[in-house]
N, C-alpha and C positions, 0 to 999 in steps of 0.2 A: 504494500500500500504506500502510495507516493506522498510522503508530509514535506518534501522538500519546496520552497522558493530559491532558485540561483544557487544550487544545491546546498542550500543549508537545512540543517533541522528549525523546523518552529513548533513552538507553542502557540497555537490558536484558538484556544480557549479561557474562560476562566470562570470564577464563581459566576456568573451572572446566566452560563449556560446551563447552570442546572434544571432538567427536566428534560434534556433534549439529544440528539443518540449521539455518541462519539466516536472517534476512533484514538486512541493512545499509544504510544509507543515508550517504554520504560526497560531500565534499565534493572536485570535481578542480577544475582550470584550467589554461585551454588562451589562447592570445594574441589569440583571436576575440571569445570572448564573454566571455570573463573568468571568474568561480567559479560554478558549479551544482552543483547535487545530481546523482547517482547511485546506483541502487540493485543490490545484488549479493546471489543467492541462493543459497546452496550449502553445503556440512558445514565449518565451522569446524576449520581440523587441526591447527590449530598459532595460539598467542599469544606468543609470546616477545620480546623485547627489544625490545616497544614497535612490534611487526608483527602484525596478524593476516593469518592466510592462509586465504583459503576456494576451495574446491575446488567449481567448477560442476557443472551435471549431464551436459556435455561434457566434464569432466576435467581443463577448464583452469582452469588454477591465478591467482586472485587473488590479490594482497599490498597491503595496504592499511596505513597506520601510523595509531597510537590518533589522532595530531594530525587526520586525515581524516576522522573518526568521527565522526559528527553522530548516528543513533541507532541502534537493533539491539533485535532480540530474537529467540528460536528461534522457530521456525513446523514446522507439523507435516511428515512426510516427505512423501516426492513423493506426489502423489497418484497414483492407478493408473490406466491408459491408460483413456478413455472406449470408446473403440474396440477391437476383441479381446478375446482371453480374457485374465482373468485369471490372473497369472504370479506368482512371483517371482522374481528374479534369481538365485538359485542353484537354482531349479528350470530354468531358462534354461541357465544357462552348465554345468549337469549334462550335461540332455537335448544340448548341441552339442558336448561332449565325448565323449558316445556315439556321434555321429556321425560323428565323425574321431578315430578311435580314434589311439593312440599306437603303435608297433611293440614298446618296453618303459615299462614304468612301474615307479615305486617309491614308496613311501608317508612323508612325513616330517609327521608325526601327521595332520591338518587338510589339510595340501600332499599335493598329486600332481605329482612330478617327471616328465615324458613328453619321450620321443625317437624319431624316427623317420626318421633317418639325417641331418635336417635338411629334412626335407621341409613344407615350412611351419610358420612361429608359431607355430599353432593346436597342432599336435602335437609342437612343440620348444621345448615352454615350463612353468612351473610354474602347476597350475592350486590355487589359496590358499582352500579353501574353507574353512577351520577355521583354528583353533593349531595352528603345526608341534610347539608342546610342548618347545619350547625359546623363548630371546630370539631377537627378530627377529634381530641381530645375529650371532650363532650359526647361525640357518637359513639367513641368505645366504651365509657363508661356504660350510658344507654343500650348497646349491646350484650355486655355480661351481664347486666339485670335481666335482661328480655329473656336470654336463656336459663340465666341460673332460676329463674322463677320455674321453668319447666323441667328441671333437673338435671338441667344440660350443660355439658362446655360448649364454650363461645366459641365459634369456628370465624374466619372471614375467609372466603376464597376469591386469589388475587391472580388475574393474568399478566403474564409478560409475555416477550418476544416477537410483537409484532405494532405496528401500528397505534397509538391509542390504549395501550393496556396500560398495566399500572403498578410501573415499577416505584414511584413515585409515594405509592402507598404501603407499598411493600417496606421501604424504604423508612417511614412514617412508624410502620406498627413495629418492627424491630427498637426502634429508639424507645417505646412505651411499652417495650418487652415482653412483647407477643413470638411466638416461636413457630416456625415454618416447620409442619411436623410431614406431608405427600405430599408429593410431584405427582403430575399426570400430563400427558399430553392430548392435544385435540387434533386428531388426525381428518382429515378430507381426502376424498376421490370424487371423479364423476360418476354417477350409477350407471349410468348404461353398461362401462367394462366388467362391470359388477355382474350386472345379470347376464351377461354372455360369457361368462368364468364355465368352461367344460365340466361342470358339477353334477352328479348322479344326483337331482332334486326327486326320484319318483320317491322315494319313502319319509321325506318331509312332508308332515302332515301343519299344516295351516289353520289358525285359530284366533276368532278374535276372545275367546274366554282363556282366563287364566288358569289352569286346574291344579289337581292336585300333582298328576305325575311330573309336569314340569317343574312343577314347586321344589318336586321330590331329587332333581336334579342341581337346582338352584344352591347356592353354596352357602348362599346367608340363610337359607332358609331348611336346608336338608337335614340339619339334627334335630327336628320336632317343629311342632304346629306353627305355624309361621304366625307372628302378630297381624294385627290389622294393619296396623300401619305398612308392614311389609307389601300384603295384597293393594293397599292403597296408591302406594308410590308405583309398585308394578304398572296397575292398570289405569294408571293416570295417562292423561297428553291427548294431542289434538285426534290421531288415530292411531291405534295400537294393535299391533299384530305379532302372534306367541309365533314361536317355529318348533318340533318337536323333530325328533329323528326317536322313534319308537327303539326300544331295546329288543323286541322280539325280529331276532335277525337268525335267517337261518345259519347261518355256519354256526356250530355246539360250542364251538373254540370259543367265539367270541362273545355268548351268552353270558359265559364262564366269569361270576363275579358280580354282573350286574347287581346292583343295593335295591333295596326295599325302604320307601318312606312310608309305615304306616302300610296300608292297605294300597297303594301306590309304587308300583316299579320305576323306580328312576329311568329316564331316558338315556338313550345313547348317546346323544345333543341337543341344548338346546339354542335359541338366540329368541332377540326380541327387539323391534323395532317399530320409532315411534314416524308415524306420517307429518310431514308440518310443510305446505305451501314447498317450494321448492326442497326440504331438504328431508335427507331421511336419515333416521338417529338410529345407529345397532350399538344394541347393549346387552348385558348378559349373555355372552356366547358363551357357551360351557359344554365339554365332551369331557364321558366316562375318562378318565386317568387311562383304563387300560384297553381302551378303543381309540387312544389319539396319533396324530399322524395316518389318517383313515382316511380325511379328505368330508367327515363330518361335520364338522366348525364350516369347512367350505359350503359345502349342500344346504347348509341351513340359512348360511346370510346370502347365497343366490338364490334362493328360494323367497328370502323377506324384498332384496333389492329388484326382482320380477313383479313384485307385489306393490310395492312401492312403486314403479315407472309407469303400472296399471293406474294408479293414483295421482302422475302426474307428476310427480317427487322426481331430477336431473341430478341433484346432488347427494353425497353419505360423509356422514361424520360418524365419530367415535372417541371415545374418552379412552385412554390406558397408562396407570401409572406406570412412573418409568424402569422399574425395578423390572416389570413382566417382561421380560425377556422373550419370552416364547409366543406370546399374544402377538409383541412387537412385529418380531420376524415374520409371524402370519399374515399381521395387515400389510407388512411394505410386501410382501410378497403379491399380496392383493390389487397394490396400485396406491396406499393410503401415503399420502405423506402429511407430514408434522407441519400442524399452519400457528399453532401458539402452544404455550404451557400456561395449565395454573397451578397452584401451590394454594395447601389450607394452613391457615397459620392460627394458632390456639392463643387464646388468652391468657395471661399471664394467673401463678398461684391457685391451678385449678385441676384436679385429680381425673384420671382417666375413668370410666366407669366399667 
């Protein structure tokens, strides 16, 4: 990356650019090679006492001091995935809020407080898309009351790495000593490559009800009676469709093991996606442990994303924290690429339950 004028290094930045993405160039040392350059890109969040901090488009946080600083200047935002459609990150993190709705919500200007009995992050956490309309300072207070009334820790879930998200806040809630406890990323393709994927879809069975055998596959839900709120956030959103891949498969070999939820034979796979105006949201994809690499995870989301381009849906999204390794490989293999990350980050002095 070129920082030079008339070949010298500059510095072209300073406190005043905080909020806005950079590019740095600094100087470390290690007991190997001795001192070399490094270059760091990401939203400048903070300059204070002789530290800058910049915030990747992974969300991990840089701290670099001025004495390090060899040259800088802003550089334009992320640019937009080459691949899939185009997004933006709160048209993103919208449409996947519709998708796993919350059981109550409440509105603190900008913020959407959401809880649902503690039934996942996603829906027991504050979704920041605006000014709450007070100081930050002020809204996190008003946050951990709103949950801890419900018996809950304070989640806020924060985007980075693209456009518009909110490292800025991320930024914010670390200084007020809130703690970034998952990553996840929000992957995008177009559906159509989706539904032409060479997938054996005849034993995917389609459903807009949610029953038990899926349930009985389901992972938050497969060691006993799933709560209500579980069923609730399932069968929420604008159109919702279960995928099943039946366990009654002939080969004996592969019977071999299938689980039992209750009066309920776990399936072989299952997935679940939500319809919304152009986009289509797959979630819960989940194959037997000892049926996978089968090509059933596949059958199940071409069988949703068929069903979805039936409805009108051109685009697919997907949420997968970063850890899943094995989800990961599936979806790029699929055609998903990485269009933002968020991160849930917990309130301070508050016990896991």
């Amino acid at each position: 990356m070129d920082f030079t004028t008339g070949g010298r290094l500059e510095i072209r930045i300073d406190p005043s650019d905080v909020g806005k993405r950079v590019s740095v160039r600094l100087t470390v040392t290690d007991g190997e090679s001795g001192a070399r350059f490094t270059d760091v890109v990401g939203v400048l969040t903070s300059w204070t006492g002789g530290v800058l901090c910049v915030t990747r488009r992974t969300g991990a946080e840089v701290r670099i001091p001025e004495s390090s600083l060899v040259a800088g200047k802003v550089v334009p935002a992320a640019p937009a995935r080459r691949r899939g459609p185009a997004a933006t990150a709160a048209e993103l993190d919208r449409a996947a809020a519709r998708a796993w709705p919350p059981v109550v919500s409440e509105r603190l200007g900008g913020w959407e407080l959401r809880a649902a009995g503690g039934f996942t992050r996603r829906a027991n956490s504050v979704l920041p898309l605006g000014d709450p309309g007070m100081p930050v300072r002020d809204a996190l207070r008003r946050v951990a009351a709103w949950y801890a009334e419900r018996g809950l820790p304070a989640y806020i879930q924060v985007s980075t790495g693209a456009e518009g998200t909110q490292e800025l806040l991320a930024a914010e809630l670390a200084e007020h000593g809130w703690t970034q406890e998952v990553s996840a990323e929000i992957r995008i393709a177009a559906l159509a490559p989706l539904a032409d994927l060479d997938a054996d879809v005849s034993r995917v069975v389609l459903s807009r009800d949610l029953d038990d055998a899926w349930l009985a596959r389901y992972q938050r839900s497969a060691s006993g009676e799933p709560a209500p709120e579980v069923v609730r956030v399932l069968s929420g959103g604008p159109s919702v469709w279960f995928a099943t891949v039946p366990a009654t498969i002939a080969n004996t070999e592969e019977t071999e093991g299938t689980e039992e939820h209750g009066a309920a034979v776990a399936p072989a796979a299952i997935g679940r996606c939500v319809v919304d105006g152009r986009w289509a949201g797959f979630t819960a994809v989940e194959t037997d442990p000892l049926l996978r690499r089968r090509g059933l995870a596949t059958a199940a989301m071409t069988a949703l994303a068929r069903k979805a381009l039936q409805e009108g849906a051109s685009a697919a999204y997907l949420q997968v924290e970063t850890d899943n390794d094995g989800a990961r490989a599936l979806y790029e293999g699929m055609g998903f690429t990485t269009h933002h990350s968020y991160h849930h980050w917990r309130a301070p002095h508050e016990n896991h339950r």
